[in-house]
C-alpha positions as CSV (number, residue, x, y, z in Angstrom):
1,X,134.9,61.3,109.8
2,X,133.7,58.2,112.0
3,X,136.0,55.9,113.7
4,X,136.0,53.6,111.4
5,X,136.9,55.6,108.5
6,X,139.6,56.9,110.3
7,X,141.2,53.7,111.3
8,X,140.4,51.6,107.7
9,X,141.8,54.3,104.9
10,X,140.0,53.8,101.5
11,X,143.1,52.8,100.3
12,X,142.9,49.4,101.8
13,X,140.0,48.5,100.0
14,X,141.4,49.8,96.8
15,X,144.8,47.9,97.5
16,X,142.3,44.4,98.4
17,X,139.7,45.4,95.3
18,X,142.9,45.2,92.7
19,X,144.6,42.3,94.5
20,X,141.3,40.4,93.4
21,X,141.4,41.9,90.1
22,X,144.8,40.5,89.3
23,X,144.0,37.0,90.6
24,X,141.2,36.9,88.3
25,X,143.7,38.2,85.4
26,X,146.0,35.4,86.6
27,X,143.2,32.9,86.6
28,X,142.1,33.6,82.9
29,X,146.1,33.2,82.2
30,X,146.1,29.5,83.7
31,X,144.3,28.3,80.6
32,X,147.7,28.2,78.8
33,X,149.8,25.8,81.0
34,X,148.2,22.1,80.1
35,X,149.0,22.9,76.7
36,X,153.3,22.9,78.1
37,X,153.4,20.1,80.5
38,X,151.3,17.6,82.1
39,X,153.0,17.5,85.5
40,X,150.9,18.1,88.3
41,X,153.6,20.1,90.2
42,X,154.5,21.7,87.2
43,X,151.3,22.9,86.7
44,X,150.5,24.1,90.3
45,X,154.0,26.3,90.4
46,X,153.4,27.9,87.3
47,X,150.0,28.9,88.6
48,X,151.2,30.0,91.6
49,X,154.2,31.7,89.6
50,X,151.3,33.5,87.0
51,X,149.0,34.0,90.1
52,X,151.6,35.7,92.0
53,X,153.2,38.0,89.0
54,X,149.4,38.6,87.9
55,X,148.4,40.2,91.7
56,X,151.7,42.0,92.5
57,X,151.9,43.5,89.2
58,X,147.8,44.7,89.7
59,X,148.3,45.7,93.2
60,X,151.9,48.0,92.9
61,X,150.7,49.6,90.0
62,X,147.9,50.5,91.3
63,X,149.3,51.6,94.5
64,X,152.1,53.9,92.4
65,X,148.7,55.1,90.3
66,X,147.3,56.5,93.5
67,X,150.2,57.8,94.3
68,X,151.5,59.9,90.9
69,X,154.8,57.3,90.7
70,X,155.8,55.5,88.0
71,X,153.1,53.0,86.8
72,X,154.9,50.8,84.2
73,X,157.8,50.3,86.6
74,X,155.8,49.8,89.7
75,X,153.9,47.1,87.9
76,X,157.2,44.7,86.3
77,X,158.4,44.8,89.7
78,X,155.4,43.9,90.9
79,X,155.3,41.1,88.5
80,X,158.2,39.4,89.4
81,X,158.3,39.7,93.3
82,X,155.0,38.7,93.3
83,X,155.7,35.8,91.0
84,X,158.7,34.8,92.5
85,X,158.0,34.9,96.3
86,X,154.6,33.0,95.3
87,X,156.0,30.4,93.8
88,X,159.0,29.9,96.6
89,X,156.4,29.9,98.8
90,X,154.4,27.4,97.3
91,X,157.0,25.1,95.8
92,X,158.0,23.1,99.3
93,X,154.6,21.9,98.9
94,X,153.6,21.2,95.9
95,X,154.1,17.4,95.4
96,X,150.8,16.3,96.9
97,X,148.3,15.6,94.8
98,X,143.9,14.6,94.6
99,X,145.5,10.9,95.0
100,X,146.5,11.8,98.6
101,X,144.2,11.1,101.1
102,X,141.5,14.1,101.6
103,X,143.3,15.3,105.0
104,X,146.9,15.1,103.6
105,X,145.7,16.8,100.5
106,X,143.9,19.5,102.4
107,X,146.5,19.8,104.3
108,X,149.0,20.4,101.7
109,X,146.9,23.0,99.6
110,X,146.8,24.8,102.9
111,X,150.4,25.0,103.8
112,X,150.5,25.8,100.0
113,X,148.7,28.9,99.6
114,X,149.1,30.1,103.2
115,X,153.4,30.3,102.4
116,X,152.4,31.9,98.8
117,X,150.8,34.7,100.2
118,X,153.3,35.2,102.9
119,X,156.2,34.9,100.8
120,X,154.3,37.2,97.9
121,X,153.9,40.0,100.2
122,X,157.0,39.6,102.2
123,X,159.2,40.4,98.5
124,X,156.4,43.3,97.7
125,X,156.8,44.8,100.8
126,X,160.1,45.7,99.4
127,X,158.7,48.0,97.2
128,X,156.5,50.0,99.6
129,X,159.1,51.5,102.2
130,X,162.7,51.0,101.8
131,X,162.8,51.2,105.8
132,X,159.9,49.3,106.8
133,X,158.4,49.3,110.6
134,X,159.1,45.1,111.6
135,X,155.8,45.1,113.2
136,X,154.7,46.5,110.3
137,X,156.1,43.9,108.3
138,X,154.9,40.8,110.4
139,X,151.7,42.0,110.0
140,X,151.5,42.3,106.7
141,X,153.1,38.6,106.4
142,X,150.6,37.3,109.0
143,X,147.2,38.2,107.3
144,X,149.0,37.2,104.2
145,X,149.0,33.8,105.6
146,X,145.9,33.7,106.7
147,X,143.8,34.7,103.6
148,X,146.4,32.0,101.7
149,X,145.2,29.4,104.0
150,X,141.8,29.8,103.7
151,X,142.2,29.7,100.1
152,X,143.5,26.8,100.6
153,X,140.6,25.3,102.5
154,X,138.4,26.6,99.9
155,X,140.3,25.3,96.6
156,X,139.8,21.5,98.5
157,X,135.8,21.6,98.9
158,X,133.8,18.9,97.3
159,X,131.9,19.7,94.2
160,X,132.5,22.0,91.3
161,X,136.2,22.0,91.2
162,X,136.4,24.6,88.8
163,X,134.6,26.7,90.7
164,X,136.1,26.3,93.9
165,X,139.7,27.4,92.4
166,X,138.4,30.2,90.6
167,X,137.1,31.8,94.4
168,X,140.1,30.4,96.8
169,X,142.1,32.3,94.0
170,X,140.2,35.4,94.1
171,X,140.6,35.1,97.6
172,X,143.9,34.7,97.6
173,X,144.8,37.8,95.5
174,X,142.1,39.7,97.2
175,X,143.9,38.7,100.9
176,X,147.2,40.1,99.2
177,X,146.1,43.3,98.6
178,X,144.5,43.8,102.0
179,X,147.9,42.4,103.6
180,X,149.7,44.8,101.7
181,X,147.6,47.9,101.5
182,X,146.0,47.1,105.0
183,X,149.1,48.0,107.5
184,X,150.9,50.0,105.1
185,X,148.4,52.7,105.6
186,X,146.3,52.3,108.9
187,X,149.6,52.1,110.6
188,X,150.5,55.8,109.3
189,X,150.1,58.7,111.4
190,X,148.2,60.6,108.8
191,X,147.1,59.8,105.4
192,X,147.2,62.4,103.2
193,X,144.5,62.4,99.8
194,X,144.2,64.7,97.4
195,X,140.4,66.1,96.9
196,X,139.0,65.6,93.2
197,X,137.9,69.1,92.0
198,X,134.7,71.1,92.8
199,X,134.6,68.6,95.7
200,X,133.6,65.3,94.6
201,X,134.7,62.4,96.8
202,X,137.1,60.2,95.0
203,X,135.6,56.9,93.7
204,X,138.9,53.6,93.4
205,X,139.8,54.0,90.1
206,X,140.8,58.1,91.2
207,X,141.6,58.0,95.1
208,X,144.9,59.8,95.3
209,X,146.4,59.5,98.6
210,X,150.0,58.8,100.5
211,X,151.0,57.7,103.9
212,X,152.6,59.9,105.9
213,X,155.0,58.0,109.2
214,X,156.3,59.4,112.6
215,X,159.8,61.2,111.6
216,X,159.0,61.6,107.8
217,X,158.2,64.2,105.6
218,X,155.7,64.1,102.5
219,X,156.1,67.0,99.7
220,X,152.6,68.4,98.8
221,X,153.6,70.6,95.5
222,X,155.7,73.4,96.9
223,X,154.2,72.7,100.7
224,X,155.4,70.3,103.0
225,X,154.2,67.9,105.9
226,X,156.1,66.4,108.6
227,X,155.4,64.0,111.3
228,X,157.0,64.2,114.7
229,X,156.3,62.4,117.9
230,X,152.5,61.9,116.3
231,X,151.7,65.5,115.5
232,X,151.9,66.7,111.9
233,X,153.8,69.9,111.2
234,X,152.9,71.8,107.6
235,X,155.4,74.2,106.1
236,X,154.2,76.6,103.5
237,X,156.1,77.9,100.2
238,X,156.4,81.6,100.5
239,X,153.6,82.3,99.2
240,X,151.4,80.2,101.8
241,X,148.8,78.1,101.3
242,X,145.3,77.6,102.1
243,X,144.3,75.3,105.3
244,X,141.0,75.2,106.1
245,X,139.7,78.4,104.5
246,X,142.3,80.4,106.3
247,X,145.7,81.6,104.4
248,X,148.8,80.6,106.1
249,X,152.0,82.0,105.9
250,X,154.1,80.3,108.7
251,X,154.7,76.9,110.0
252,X,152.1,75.3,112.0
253,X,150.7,71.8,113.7
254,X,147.5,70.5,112.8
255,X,145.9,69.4,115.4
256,X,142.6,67.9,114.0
257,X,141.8,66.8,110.5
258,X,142.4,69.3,108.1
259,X,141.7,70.4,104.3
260,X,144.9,72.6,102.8
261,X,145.2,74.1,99.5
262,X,148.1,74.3,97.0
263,X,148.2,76.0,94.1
264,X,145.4,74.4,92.0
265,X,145.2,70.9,94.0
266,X,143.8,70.4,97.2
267,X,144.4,67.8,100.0
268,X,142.8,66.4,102.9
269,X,144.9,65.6,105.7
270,X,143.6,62.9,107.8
271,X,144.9,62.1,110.9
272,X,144.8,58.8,112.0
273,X,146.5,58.9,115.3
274,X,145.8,62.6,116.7
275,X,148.4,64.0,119.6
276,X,146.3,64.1,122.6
């Protein structure tokens, strides 16, 4: 595995991919709002509210779907932390409007999107990792903020309006997905994936996989993996398991990469931060 595999997990671009699927769901929804009110603020916090509910609810679902959790309540939560914490975010700003002069309007829609995505993945962290890292988290908030603002810059160019919101929101929801998925996984010390059968690689829609933190444990079936001080420790049921074509019997470290075998599934252990 190169480098760059190793430090970007596919899981990030799974996480980003369905991040921009949602926005687009949430897009298609905003057809619905005129029809209720005819407020300009109004109308830009129920989008951000529909936007929001549209990518959390895509992204945590997914996320629980690669990880053999509960979909269905994965998703409502998703749903209404990422509806919620966008439209907080948003709110503070929203009272600017196209009659504003073009710099106070851009920088409005900015400020506006930027503290969306921030506040959206600040409430879904929530759901990822009851004790999260605060590095961790500030990271995740930070790119958050960054993709939102330059949707922001993008919703305000000249031209096909239409078109314009359509890609800063695709944007947007794609630049949740990477903020969440992104440091939640290449900040692991391993991430663990389980191998499709007769060894196909795993295309977005089936990539199982799980991060696997310094002082944790993961449960593989009846195995086990733990993490400590940056190596990974596997404890077999009594029966043992296969790791890397050999049977083991006993606790052991892994010290590289390595494929191990339980019962009918299979897994590849990457290691993203080897012990040297």
């Amino acid at each position: 595995m190169t480098n760059t595999a190793r430090m970007l997990p596919r899981g990030v671009l799974t996480s980003t991919v369905f991040g921009t699927a949602g926005a687009a769901c949430g897009w298609l929804l905003l057809g619905v709002w005129p029809r209720l009110t005819t407020s300009y603020t109004r109308l830009d916090q129920l989008a951000a509210l529909t936007v929001g509910a549209a990518v959390g609810a895509a992204i945590l679902g997914a996320r629980e779907f690669r990880q053999r959790g509960d979909v269905t309540f994965s998703a409502i939560a998703g749903s209404l932390l990422g509806g919620v914490g966008a439209l907080a975010g948003a709110s503070p700003f929203l009272f600017i409007h196209a009659a504003a002069s073009p710099r106070v309007f851009l920088l409005e829609r900015t400020a506006a999107w930027a503290l969306a995505a921030a506040a959206s993945v600040l409430c879904l962290n929530v759901c990822l990792d009851p004790r999260p890292a605060r590095g961790r988290l500030r990271e995740s908030v930070l790119l958050a903020a960054v993709g939102g603002a330059i949707s922001g810059v993008i919703y305000t160019l000249p031209g096909a309006s239409d078109v314009w919101q359509a890609v800063a929101l695709l944007w947007w929801g794609g630049s949740v997905g990477f903020a969440l998925g992104g440091p939640e996984l290449w900040h692991a010390a391993a991430v663990v994936e389980a191998l499709p059968h007769r060894g196909r690689e795993a295309s977005l829609l089936s990539l199982r996989e799980w991060p696997l933190y310094d002082q944790r444990t993961l449960v593989l079936g009846e195995a086990k993996l733990a993490c400590r001080d940056g190596r990974i420790a596997l404890y077999p049921p009594a029966g043992g398991v296969i790791a890397d074509g050999r049977h083991i019997r006993e606790a052991r470290w892994l010290t590289a990469s390595a494929t191990v075998a339980v019962g009918r599934s299979r897994y590849r252990i990457n290691l993203l931060r080897p012990r040297v």
